[in-house]
N, C-alpha and C positions, 0 to 999 in steps of 0.2 A: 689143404683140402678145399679151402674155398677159392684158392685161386683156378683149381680142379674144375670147381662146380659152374662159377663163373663163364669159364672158356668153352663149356659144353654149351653152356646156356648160347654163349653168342654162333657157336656153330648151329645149333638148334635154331635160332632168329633167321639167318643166311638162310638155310631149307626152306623155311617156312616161307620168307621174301622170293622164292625160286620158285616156290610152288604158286605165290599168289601168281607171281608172273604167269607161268604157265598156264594155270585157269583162263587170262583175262589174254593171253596170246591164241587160246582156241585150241592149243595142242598139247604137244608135249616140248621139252627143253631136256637135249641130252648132252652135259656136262662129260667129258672125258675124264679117267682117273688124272691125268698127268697135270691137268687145271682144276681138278676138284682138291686134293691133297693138299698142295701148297697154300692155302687160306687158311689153314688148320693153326700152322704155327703162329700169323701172326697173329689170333684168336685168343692164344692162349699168354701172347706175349703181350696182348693189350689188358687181359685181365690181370698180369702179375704186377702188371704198371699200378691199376688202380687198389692195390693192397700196400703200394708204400705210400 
């Protein structure tokens, strides 16, 4: 579970880092599913790393 909570957390940072962009770029930024998706797993693959 916490490597769960961990990998949300770092998806959660990435939005938040996409949004600052966005604000400070004047618009919007629109990510396609087919490049949004695939950052998922290594998220969650970085956080199982940091639990051994």
């Amino acid at each position: 579970m916490e490597t769960f909570g961990r990998g949300c957390l770092y998806i959660i940072l990435g939005i938040v880092v996409l949004m600052v962009f966005a604000l400070f770029a004047g618009g919007t930024v629109t990510i396609p599913w087919i490049i949004a998706i695939p950052p998922v797993v290594p998220a969650f693959w970085t956080a199982s790393k940091k639990n051994k």
